[in-house]
C-alpha angles and dihedrals in degrees: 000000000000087000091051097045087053098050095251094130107169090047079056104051089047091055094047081063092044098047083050090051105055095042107014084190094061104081100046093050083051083058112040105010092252143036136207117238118255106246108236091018115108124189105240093199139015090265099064096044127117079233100057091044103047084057092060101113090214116112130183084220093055102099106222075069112044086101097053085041082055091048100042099053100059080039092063095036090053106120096232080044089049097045087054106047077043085058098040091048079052102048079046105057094034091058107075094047093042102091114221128279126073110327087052075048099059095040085059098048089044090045093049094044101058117122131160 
């Protein structure tokens, strides 16, 4: 939120993926108060957990950030935004059935490697 309120869009835009990132339930509990598990999908740490994300105090309702709210939903519905958030739903689900050796190797490097 701090780079968009101070005009700095593309770091912006590079945070909002981070952010999802880091925690994929975080933007739609920003947006509706709560948010639905994605089945296959296991958090692999507490930051990336429903639970973490439904405590974040930060609400698109909230009106010091309807414009960010604004902002962040073309942001996320953006095609080279929606392809990666596409890719990283897929790495993640690959990851737990590839067994381990090059080709596991390669998902993780794709799925950490992947910037807007």
């Amino acid at each position: 939120m701090t780079y968009f309120y101070n005009k700095k869009v593309g770091q912006a835009r590079s945070m909002a993926f981070n952010a999802f990132v880091a925690n994929p339930y975080t933007w739609e509990v920003f947006f509706t108060g709560t948010a639905t598990g994605v089945e296959g999908i296991k958090s692999s740490s507490n930051w990336e957990g429903l639970e973490l994300a439904l405590q974040l105090p930060y609400r698109a309702n909230q009106e010091q950030y309807v414009d960010f709210s604004s902002w962040l939903q073309e942001c996320l519905a953006e095609p080279n935004m929606q392809e990666l958030i596409q890719t990283y739903f897929d790495l993640k689900l690959k990851l737990p059935i590839t067994p381990f050796g090059t080709l596991r190797t390669s998902l993780v490097e794709q799925l950490y490697g992947l910037k807007i």
